[in-house]
VORO-826896 format. One record per residue (C-alpha): z negated, y, x negated; residue in one letter. Coordinates in pm, whole numbers, padded with zeros to 5 digits, always signed. Each point is the difference from the previous one (the first is absolute). Layout:
N
ZYXA;...
***
This chain:
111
-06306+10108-10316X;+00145+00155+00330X;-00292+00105+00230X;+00200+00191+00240X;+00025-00375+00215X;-00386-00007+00004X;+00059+00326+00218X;-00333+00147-00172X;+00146+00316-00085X;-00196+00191+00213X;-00357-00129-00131X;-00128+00239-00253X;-00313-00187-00153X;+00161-00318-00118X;-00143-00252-00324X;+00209-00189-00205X;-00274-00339-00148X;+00059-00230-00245X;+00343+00142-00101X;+00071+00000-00388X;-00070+00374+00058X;-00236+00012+00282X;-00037+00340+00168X;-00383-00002+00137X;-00074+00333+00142X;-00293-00010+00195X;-00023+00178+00374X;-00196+00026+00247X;+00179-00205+00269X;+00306-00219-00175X;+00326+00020+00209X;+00171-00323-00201X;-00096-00218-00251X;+00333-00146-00178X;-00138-00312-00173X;+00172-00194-00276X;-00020-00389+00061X;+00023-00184-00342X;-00172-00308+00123X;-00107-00185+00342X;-00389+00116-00098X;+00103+00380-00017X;+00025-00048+00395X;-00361+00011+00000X;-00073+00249-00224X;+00244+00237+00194X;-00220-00044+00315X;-00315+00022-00158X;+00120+00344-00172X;+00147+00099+00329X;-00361-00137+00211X;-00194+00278-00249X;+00241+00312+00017X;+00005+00208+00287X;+00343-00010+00223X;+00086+00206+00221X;+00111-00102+00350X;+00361-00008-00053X;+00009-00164-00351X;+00218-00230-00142X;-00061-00315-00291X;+00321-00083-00156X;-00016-00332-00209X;+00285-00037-00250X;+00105-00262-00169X;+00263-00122-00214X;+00262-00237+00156X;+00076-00361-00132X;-00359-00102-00064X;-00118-00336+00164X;-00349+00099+00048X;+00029+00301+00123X;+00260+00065+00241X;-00023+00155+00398X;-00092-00326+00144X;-00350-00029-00260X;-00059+00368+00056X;-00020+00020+00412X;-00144-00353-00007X;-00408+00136-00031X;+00110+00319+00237X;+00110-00267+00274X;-00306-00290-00062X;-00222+00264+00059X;-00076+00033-00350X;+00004+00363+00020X;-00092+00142+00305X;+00067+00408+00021X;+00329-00078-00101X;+00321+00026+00196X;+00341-00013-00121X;+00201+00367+00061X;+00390+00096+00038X;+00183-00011-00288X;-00183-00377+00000X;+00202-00110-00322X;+00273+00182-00189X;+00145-00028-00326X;-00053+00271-00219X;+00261-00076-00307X;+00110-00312-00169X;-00308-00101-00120X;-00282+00122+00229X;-00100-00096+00369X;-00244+00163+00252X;-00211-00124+00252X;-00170+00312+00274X;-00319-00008+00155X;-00276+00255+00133X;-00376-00027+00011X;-00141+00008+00339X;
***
């Protein structure tokens, strides 16, 4: 997984969720939450988890995803950001970039 295209590689304070191997380390203020999508209800979980940690101003939420699935592809992931689902969510430069082969990622930040 190439996450020199997120352009994150200045963020210090950065949790991996629901990977395989999740890194959770806890901090005070979270810079960027990269969040594994396995299925179209992990969307919800991932703002939930992001609604009860602590961001800091300039934080990113990176949603990946693996490519090819029907149910959850870009269009089913921005759909709840743009109906007004979510609300303190914007999308943020690199918007969508692949990251290998297999895995996709969508960027946002928490206002």
């Amino acid at each position: 997984m190439d996450l020199k295209k997120l352009k994150i590689d200045t963020f210090k304070k950065i949790s991996y969720i629901n990977f395989v191997e999740p890194k959770m380390v806890t901090f005070d203020e979270t810079e960027v939450i990269i969040y594994f999508l396995k299925t179209i209800e992990d969307i919800d979980k991932c703002v939930q988890y992001c609604d009860i940690h602590k961001m800091t101003t300039n934080n990113r939420i990176v949603l990946v995803y693996e490519k090819g699935q029907k149910l959850l592809n870009p269009d089913s992931i921005i759909k709840p950001f743009k109906t007004g689902v979510y609300l303190n969510y914007k999308m943020k430069a690199p918007m969508l970039c692949s990251l290998d082969k297999k895995l996709s990622a969508m960027v946002f930040i928490k206002e």
